[in-house]
Backbone atoms as SQL, in Angstrom:
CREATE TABLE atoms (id INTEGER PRIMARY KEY, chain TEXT, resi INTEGER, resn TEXT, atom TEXT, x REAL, y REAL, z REAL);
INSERT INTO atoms VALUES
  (1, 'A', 1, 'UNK', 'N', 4.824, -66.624, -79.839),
  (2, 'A', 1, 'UNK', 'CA', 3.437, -67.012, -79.667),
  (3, 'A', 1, 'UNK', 'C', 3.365, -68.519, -79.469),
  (4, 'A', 2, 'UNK', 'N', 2.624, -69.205, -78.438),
  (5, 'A', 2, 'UNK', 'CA', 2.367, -70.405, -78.390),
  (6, 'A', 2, 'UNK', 'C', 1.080, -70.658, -79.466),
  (7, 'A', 3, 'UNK', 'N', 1.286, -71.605, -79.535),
  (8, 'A', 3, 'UNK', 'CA', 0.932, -72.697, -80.831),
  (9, 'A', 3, 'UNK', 'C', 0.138, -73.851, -80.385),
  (10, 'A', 4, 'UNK', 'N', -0.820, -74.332, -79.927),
  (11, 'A', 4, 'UNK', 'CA', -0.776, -75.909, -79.530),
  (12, 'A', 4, 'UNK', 'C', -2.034, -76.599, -80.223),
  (13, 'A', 5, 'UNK', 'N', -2.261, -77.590, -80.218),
  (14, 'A', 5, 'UNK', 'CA', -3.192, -78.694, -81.241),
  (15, 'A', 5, 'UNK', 'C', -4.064, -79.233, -80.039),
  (16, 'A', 6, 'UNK', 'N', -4.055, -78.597, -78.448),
  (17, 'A', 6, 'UNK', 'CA', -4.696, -78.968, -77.591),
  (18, 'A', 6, 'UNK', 'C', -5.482, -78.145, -76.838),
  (19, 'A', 7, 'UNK', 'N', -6.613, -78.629, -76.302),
  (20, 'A', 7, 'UNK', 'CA', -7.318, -77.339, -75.468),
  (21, 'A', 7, 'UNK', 'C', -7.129, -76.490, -74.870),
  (22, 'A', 8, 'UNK', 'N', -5.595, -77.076, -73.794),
  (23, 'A', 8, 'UNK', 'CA', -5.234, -75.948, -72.909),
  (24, 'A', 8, 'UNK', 'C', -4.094, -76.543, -72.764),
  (25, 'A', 9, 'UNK', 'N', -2.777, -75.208, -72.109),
  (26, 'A', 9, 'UNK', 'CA', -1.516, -75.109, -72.433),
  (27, 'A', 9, 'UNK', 'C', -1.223, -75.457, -71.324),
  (28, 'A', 10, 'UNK', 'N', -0.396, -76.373, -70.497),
  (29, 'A', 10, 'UNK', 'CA', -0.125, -76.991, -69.100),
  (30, 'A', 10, 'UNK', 'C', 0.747, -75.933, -69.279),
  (31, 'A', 11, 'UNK', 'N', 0.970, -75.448, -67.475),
  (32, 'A', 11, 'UNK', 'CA', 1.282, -74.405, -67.104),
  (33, 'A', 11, 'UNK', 'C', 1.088, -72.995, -67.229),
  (34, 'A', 12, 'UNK', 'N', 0.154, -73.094, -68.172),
  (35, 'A', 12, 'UNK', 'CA', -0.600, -71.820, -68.320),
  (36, 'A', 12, 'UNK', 'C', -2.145, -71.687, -68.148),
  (37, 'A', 13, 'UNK', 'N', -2.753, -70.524, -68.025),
  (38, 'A', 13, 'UNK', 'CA', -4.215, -70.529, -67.672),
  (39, 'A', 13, 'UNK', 'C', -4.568, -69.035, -68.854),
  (40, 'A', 14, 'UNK', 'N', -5.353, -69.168, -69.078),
  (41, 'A', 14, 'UNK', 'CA', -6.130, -68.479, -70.167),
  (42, 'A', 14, 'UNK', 'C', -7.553, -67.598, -69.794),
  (43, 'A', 15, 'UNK', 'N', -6.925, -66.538, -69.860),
  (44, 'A', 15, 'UNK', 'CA', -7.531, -65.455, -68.967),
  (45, 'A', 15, 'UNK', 'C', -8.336, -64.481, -69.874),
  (46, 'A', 16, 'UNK', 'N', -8.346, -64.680, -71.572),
  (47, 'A', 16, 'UNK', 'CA', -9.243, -64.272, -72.313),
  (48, 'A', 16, 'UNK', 'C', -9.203, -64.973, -73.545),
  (49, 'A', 17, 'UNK', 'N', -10.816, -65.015, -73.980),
  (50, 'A', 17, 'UNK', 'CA', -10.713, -65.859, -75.426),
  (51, 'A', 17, 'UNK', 'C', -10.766, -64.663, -76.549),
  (52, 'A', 18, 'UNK', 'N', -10.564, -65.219, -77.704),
  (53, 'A', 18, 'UNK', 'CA', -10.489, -63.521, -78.190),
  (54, 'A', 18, 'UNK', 'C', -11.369, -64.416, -79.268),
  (55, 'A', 19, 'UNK', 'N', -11.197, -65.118, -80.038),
  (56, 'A', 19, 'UNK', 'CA', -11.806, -65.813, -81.319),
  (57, 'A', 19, 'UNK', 'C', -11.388, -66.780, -82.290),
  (58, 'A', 20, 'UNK', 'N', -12.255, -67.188, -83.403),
  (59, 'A', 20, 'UNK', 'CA', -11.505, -67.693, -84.417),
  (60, 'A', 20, 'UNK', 'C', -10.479, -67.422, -84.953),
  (61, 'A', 21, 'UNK', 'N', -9.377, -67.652, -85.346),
  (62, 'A', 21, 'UNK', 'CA', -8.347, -67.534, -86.288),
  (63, 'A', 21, 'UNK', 'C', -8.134, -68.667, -86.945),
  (64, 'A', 22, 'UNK', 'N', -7.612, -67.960, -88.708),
  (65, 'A', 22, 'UNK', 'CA', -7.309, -69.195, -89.605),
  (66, 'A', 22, 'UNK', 'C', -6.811, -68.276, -90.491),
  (67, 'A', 23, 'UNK', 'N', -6.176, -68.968, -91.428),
  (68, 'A', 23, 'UNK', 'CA', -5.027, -68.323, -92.431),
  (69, 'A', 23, 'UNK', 'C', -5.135, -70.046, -93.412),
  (70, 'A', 24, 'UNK', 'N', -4.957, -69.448, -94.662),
  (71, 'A', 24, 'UNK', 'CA', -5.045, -70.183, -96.093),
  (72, 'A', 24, 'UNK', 'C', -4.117, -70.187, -97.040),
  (73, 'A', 25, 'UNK', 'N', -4.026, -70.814, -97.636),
  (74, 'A', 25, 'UNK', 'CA', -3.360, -70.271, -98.666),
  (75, 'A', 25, 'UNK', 'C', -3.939, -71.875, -99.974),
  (76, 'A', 26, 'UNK', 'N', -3.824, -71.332, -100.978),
  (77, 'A', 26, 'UNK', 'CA', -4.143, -72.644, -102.235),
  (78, 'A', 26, 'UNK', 'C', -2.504, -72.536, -103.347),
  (79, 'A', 27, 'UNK', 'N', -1.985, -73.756, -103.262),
  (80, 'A', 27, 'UNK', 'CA', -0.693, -73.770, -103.775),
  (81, 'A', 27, 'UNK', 'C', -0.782, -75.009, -105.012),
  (82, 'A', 28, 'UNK', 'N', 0.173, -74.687, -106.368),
  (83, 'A', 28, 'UNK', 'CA', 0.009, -75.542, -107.156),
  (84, 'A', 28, 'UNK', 'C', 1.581, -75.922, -107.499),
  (85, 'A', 29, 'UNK', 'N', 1.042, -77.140, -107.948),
  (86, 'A', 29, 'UNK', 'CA', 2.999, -77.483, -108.893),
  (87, 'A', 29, 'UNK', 'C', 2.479, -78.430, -109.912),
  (88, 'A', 30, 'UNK', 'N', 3.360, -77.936, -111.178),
  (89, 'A', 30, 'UNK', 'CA', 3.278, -78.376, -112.224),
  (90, 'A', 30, 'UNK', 'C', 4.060, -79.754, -112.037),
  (91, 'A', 31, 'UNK', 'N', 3.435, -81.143, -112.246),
  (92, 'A', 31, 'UNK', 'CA', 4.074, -81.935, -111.437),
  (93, 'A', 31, 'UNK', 'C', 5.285, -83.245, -112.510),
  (94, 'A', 32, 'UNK', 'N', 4.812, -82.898, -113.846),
  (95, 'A', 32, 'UNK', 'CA', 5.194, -83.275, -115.185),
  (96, 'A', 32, 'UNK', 'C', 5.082, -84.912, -115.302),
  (97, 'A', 33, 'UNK', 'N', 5.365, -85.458, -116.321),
  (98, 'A', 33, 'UNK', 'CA', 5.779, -86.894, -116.357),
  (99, 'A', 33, 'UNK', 'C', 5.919, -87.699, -115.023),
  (100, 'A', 34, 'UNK', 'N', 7.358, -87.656, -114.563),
  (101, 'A', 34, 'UNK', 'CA', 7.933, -88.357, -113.892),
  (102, 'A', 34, 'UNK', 'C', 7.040, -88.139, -112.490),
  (103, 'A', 35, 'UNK', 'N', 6.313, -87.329, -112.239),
  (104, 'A', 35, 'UNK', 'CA', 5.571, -87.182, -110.766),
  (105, 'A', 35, 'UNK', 'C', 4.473, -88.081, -111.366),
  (106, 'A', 36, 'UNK', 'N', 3.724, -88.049, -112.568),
  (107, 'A', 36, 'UNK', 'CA', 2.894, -88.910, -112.888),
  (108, 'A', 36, 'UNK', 'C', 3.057, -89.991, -112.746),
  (109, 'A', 37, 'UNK', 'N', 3.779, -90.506, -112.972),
  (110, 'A', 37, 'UNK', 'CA', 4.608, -92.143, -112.938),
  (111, 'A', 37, 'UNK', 'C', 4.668, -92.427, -111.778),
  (112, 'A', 38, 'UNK', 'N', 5.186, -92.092, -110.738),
  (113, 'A', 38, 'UNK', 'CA', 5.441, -92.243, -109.461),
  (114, 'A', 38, 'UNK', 'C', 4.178, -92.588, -108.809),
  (115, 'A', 39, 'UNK', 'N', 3.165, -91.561, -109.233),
  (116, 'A', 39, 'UNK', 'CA', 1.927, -91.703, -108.330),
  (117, 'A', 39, 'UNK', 'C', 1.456, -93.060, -108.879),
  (118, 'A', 40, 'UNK', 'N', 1.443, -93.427, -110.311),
  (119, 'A', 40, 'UNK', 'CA', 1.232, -94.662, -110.667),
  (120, 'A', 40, 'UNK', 'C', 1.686, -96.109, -110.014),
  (121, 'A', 41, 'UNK', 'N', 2.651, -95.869, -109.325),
  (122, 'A', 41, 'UNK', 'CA', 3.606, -96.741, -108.272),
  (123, 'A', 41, 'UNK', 'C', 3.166, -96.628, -107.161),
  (124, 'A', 42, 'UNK', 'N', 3.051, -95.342, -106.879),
  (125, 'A', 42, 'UNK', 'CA', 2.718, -95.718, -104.889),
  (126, 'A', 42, 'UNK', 'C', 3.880, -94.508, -104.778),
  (127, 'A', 43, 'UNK', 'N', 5.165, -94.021, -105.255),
  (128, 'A', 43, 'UNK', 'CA', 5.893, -93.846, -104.333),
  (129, 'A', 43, 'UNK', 'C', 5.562, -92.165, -104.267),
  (130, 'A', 44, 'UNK', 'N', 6.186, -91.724, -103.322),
  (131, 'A', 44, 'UNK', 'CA', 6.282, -89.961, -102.960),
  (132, 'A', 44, 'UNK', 'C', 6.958, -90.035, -103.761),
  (133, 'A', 45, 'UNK', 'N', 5.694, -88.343, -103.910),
  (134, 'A', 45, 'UNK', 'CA', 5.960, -87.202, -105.222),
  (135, 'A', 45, 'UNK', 'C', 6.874, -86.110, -104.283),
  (136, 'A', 46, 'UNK', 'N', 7.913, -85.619, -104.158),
  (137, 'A', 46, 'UNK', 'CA', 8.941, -85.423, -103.534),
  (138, 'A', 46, 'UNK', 'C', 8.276, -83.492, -103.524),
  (139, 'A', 47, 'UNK', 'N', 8.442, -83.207, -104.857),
  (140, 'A', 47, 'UNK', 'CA', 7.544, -81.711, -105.184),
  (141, 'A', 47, 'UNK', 'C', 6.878, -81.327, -104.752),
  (142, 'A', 48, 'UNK', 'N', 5.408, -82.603, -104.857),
  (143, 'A', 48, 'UNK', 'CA', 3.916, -82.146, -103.905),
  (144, 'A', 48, 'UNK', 'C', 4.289, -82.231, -101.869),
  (145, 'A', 49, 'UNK', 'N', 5.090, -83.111, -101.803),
  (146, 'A', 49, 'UNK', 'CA', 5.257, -82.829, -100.277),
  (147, 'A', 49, 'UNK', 'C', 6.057, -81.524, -99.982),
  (148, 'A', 50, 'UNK', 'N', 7.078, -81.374, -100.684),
  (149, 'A', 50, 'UNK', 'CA', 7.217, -80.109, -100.397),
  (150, 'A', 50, 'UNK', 'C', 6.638, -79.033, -100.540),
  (151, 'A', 51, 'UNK', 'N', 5.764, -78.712, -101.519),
  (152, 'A', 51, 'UNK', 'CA', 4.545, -77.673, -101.822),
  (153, 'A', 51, 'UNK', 'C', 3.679, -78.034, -100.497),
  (154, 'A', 52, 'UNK', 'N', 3.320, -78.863, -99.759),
  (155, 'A', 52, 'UNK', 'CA', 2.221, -79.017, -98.969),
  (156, 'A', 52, 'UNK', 'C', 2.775, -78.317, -97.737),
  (157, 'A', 53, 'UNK', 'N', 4.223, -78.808, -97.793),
  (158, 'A', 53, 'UNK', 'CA', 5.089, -78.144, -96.404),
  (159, 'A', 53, 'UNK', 'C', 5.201, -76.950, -96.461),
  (160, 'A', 54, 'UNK', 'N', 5.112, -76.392, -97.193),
  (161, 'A', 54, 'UNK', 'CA', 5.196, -74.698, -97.775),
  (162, 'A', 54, 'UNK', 'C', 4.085, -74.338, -97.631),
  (163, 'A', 55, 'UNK', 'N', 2.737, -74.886, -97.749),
  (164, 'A', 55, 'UNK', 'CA', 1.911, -74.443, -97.760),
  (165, 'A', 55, 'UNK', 'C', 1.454, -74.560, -96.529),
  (166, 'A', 56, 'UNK', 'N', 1.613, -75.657, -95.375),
  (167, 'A', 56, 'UNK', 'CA', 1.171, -75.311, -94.374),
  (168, 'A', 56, 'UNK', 'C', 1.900, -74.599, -93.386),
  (169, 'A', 57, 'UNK', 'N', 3.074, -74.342, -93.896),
  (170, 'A', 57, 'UNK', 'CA', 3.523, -72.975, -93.067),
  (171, 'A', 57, 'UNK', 'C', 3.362, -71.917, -93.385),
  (172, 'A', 58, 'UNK', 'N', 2.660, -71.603, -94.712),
  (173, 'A', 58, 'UNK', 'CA', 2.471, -69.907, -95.152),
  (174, 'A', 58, 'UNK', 'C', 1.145, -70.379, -94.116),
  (175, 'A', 59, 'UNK', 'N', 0.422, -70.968, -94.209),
  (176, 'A', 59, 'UNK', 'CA', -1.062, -71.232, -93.564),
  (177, 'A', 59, 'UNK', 'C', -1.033, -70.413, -91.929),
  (178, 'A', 60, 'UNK', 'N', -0.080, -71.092, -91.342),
  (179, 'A', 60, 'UNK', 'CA', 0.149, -71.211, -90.007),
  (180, 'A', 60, 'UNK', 'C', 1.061, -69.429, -89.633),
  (181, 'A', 61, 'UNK', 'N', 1.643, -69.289, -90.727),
  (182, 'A', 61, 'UNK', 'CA', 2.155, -67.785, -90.665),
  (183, 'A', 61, 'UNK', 'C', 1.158, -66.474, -90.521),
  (184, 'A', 62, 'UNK', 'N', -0.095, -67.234, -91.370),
  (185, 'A', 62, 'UNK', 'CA', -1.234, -66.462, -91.576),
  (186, 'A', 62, 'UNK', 'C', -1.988, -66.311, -90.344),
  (187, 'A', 63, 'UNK', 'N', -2.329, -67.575, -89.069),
  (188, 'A', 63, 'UNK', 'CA', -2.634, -67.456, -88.474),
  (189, 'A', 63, 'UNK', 'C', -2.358, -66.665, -87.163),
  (190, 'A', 64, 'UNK', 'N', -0.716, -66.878, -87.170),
  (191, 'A', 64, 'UNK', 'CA', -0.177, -65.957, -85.927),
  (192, 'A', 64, 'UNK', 'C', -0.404, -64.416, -86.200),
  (193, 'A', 65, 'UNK', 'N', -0.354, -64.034, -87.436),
  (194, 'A', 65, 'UNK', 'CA', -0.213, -62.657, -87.672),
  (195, 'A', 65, 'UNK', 'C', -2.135, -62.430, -87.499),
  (196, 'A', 66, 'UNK', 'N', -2.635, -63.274, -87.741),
  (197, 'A', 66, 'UNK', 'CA', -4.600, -62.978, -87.492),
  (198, 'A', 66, 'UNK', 'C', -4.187, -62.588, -85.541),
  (199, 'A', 67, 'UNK', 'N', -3.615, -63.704, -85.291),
  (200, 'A', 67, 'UNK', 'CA', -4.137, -63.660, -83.524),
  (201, 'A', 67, 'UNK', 'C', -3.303, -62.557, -83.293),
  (202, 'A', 68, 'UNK', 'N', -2.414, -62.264, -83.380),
  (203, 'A', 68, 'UNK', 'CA', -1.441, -60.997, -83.012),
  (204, 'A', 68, 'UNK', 'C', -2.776, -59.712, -83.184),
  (205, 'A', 69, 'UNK', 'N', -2.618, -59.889, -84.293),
  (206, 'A', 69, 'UNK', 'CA', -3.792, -58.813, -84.508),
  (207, 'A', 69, 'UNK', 'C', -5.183, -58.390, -84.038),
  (208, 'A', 70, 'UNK', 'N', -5.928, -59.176, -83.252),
  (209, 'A', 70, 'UNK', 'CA', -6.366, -59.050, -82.311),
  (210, 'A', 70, 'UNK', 'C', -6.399, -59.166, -81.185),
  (211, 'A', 71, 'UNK', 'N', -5.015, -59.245, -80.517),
  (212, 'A', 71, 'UNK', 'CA', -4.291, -59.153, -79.400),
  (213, 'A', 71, 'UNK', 'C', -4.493, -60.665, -78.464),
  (214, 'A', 72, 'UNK', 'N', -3.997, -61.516, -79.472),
  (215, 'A', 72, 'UNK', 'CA', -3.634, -63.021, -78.971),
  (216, 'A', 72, 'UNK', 'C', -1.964, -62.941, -78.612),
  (217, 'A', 73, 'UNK', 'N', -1.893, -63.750, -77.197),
  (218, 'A', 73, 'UNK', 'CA', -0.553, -64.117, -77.462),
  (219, 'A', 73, 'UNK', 'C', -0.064, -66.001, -77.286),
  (220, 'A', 74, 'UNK', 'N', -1.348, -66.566, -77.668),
  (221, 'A', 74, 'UNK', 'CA', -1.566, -67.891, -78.120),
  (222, 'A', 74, 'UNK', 'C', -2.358, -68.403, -79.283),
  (223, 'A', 75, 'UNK', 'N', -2.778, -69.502, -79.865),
  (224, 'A', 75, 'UNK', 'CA', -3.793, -70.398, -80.352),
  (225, 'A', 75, 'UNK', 'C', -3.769, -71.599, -79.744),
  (226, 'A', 76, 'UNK', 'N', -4.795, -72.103, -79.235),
  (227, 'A', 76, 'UNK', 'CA', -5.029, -73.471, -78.738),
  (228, 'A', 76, 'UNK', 'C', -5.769, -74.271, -79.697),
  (229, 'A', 77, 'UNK', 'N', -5.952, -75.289, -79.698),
  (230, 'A', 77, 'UNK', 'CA', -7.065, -76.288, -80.557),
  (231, 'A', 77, 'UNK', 'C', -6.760, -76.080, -81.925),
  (232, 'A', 78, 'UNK', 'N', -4.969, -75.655, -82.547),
  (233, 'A', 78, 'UNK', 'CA', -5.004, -75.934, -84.090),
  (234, 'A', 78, 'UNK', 'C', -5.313, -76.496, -84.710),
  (235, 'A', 79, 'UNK', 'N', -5.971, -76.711, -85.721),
  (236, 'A', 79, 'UNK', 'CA', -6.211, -77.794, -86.394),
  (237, 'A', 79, 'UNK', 'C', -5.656, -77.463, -88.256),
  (238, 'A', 80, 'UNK', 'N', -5.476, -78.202, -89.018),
  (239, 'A', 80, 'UNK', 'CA', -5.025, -78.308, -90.238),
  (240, 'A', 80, 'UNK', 'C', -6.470, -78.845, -91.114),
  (241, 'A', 81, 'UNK', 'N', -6.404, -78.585, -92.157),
  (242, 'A', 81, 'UNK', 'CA', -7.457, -79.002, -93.109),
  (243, 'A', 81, 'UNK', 'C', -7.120, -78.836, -94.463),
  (244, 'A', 82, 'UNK', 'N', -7.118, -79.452, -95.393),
  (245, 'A', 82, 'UNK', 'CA', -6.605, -79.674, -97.177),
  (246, 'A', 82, 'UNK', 'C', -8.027, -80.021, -97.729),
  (247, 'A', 83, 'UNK', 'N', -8.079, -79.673, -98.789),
  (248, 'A', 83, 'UNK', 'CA', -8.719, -79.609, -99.693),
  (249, 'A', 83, 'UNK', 'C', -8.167, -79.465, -101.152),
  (250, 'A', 84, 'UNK', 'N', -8.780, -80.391, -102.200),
  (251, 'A', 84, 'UNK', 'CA', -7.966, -80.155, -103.395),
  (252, 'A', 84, 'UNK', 'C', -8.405, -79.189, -103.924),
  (253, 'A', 85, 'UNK', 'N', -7.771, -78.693, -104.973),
  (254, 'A', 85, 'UNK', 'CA', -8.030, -77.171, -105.537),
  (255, 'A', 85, 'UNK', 'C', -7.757, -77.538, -107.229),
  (256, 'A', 86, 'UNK', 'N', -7.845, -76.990, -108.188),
  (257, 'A', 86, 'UNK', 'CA', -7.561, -77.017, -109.363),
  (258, 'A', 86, 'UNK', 'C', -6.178, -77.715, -109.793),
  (259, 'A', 87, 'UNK', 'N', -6.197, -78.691, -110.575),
  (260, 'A', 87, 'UNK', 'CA', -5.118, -79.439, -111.333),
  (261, 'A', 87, 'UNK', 'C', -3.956, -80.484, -109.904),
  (262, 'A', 88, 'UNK', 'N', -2.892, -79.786, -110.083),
  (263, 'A', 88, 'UNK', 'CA', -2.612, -80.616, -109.098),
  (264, 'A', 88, 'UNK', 'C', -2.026, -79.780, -108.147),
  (265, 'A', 89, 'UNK', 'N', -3.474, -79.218, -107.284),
  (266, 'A', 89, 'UNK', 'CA', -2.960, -77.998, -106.140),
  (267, 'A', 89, 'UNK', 'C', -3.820, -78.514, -105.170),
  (268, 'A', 90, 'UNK', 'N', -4.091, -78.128, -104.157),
  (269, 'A', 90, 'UNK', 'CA', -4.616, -78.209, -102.893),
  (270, 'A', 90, 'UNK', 'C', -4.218, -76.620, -101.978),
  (271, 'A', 91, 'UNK', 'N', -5.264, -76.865, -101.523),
  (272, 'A', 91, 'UNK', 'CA', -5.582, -75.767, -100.254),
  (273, 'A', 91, 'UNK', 'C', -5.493, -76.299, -98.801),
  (274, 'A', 92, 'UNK', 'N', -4.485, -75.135, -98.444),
  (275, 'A', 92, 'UNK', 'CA', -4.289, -75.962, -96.756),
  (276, 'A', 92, 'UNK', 'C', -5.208, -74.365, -96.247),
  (277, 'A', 93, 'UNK', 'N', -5.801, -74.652, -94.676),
  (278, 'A', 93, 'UNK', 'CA', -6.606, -74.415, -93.946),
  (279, 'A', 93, 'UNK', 'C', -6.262, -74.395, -92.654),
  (280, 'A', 94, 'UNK', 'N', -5.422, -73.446, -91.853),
  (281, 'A', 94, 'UNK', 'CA', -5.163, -73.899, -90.457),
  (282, 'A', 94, 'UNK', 'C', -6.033, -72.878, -90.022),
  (283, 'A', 95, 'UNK', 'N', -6.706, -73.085, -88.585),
  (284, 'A', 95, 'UNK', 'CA', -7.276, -72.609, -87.868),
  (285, 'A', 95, 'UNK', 'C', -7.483, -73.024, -85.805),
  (286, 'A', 96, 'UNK', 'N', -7.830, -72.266, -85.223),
  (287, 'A', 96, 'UNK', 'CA', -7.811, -72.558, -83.713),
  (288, 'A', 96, 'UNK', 'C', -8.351, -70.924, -82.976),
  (289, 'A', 97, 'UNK', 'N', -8.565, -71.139, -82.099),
  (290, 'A', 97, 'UNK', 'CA', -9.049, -70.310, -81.179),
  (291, 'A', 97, 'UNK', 'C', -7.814, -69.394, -80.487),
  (292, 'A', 98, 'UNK', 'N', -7.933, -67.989, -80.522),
  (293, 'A', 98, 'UNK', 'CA', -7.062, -67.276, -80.332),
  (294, 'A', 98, 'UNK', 'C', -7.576, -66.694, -78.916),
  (295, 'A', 99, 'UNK', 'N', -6.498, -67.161, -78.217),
  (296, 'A', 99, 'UNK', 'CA', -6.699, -66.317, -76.416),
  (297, 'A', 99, 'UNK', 'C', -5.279, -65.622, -75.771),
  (298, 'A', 100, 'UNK', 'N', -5.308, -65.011, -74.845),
  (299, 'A', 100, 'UNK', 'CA', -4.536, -64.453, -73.955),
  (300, 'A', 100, 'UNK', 'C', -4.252, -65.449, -72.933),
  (301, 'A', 101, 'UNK', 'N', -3.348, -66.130, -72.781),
  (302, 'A', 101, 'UNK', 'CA', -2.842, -66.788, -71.474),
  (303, 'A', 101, 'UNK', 'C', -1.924, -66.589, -70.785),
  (304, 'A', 102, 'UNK', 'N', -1.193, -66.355, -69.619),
  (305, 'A', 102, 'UNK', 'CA', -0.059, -66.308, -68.817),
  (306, 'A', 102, 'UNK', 'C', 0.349, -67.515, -67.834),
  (307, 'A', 103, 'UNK', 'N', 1.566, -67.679, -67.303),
  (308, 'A', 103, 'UNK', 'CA', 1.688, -68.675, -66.892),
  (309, 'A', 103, 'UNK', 'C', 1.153, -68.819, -65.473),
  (310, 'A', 104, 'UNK', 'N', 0.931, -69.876, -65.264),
  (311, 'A', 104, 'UNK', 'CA', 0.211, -70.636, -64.040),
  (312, 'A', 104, 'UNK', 'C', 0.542, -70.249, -62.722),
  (313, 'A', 105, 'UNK', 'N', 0.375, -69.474, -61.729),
  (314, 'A', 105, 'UNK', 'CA', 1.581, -69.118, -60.708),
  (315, 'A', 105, 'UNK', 'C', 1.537, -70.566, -59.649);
């Protein structure tokens, strides 16, 4: 499935829109002491970036299996969105428009 963060896919043309798609997920990590400290510094919390990276690929997993499912074999215009969630979690949010495109002849 193509994937893109842009309106339209060069070399391809888009021959049906089908709809919204988005997929979520809200992820937490217990981040203890030493992540506390760190944030007190400035430096990366090594844990929370990886929880975020995890989380925006369960996100983005969620979405292909939405567009599949209503017979996408793209998303154009992805976009990402976070939001904090309880303690020290956040919610990722991907979403984009699910269409049918083939390539350009």
């Amino acid at each position: 499935m193509l994937v893109v963060n842009t309106e339209h896919i060069p070399g391809y043309v888009v021959s049906e829109v089908k709809g919204l798609v988005q997929g979520n997920t809200v992820r937490t990590k217990h981040l203890g002491l030493g992540a506390s400290l760190k944030s007190m510094v400035g430096e990366e919390i090594r844990s929370f970036t990886e929880m975020m990276t995890e989380a925006r690929q369960e996100a983005l997993i969620r979405v292909h299996a939405e567009a599949e499912a209503i017979g996408a074999n793209a998303v154009v215009n992805l976009r990402f969105a976070t939001a904090d969630a309880v303690g020290a979690g956040a919610e990722i949010l991907a979403y984009g428009t699910a269409v049918v495109c083939s390539p350009n002849p």
